[in-house]
C-alpha positions in Angstrom: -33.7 -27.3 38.7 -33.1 -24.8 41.7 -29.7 -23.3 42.3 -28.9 -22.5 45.5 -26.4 -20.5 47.3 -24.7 -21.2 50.5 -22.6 -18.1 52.5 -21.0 -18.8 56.1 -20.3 -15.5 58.1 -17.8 -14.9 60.3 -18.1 -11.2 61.1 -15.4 -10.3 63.3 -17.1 -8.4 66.6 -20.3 -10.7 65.7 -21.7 -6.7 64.6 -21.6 -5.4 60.8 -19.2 -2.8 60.3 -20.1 0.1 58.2 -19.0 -1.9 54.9 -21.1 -4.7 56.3 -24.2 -2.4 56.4 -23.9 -0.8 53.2 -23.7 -4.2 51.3 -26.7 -5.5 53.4 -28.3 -2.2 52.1 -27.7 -3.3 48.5 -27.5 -7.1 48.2 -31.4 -7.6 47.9 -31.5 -5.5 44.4 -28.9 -7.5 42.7 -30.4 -10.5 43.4 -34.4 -9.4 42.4 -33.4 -9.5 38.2 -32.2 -13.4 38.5 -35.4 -14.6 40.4 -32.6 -15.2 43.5 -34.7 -15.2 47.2 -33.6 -15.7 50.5 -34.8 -18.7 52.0 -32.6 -18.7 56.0 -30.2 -16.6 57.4 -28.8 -16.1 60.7 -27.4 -18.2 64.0 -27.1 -21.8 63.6 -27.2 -24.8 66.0 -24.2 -26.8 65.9 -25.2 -30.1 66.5 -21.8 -31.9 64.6 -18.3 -30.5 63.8 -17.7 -26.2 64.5 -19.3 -23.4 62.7 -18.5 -20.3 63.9 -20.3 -17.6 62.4 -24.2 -17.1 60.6 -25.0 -18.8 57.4 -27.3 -17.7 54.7 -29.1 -19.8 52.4 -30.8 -18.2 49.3 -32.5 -19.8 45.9 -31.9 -18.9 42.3 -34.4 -20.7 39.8 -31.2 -22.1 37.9 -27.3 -22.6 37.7 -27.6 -19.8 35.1 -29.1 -17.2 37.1 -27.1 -17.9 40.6 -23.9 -17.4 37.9 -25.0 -14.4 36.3 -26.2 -12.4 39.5 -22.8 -13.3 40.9 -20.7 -12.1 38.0 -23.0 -9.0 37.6 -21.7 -5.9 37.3 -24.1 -4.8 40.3 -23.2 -7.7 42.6 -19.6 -7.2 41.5 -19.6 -3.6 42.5 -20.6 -4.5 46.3 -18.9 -7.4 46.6 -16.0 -5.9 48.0 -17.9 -4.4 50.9 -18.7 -8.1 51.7 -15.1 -9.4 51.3 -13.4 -6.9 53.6 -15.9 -6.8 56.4 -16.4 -10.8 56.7 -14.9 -13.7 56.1 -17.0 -15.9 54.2 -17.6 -19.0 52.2 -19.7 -19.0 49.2 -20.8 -21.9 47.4 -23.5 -22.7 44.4 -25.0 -26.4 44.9 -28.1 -27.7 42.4 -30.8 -29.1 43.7 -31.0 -33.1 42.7 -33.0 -34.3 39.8 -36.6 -35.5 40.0 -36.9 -39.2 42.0 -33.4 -38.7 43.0 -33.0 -40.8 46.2 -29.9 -41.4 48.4 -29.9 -45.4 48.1 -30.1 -45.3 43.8 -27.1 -42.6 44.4 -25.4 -45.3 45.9 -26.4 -47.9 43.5 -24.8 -45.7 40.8 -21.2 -45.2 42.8 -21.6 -49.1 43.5 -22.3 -49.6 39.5 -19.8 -47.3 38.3 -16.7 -48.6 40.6 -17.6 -52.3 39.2 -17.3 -51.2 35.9 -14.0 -49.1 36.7 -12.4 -52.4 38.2 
C-alpha cells in the first residue's frame, strides 16, 4: 500500500532563498534509497477554502519507507534548510485498501456508532 507525502509551501518572497536552493539541490538523493518519487509540485488552483503557497505531492511504496527517508540521517541533515526558508506542512497519508469505496466507509462509521450506542 502506497505512502504518500503531502508538503504546502509558503516561501516568503514566492522565490527560494539560498537555503531553499541548496535543499532543492539535495532533497531528490534522500528520497531515491526508499523508492520515494515525486508525483506534483507547484501552483495550485484554489477552487474551495485559502491555500497560499505551492504544494508537493510525492509517493513512497510504504508507510515504512516514507518513515525512514524522513528520519534518515541524510534527510535529517537538510531538513533544516527547508524549515528556515519555508513554512511548511508535512503530512504522511496511506493510500486506502483494495475495493475501498467511500459509501462501505460510511457503512462502517454507520455500523460502528450503532454498536457504540
Amino acid at each position: 500500500m502506497s505512502t504518500y507525502v503531502i508538503t504546502h509551501l509558503r516561501i516568503p518572497g514566492g522565490v527560494p532563498n539560498g537555503q531553499g536552493l541548496a535543499y532543492l539541490d539535495q532533497v531528490e538523493s534522500t528520497t531515491r534509497p526508499y523508492g520515494g518519487k515525486w508525483l506534483a509540485i507547484g501552483d495550485v488552483d484554489v477552487i474551495e477554502g485559502a491555500w497560499p503557497g505551492t504544494a508537493v505531492l510525492m509517493e513512497f511504496p510504504n508507510r515504512t519507507a516514507a518513515d525512514t527517508w524522513y528520519h534518515s540521517p541524510e534527510y535529517q541533515a537538510i531538513l533544516p534548510l527547508r524549515l528556515t526558508s519555508a513554512i511548511s506542512d508535512l503530512v504522511l497519508i496511506d493510500s486506502p485498501p483494495s475495493g475501498f469505496t467511500v459509501a462501505g466507509f460510511a457503512a462502517q462509521v454507520r455500523n460502528a456508532l450503532a454498536a457504540a450506542s
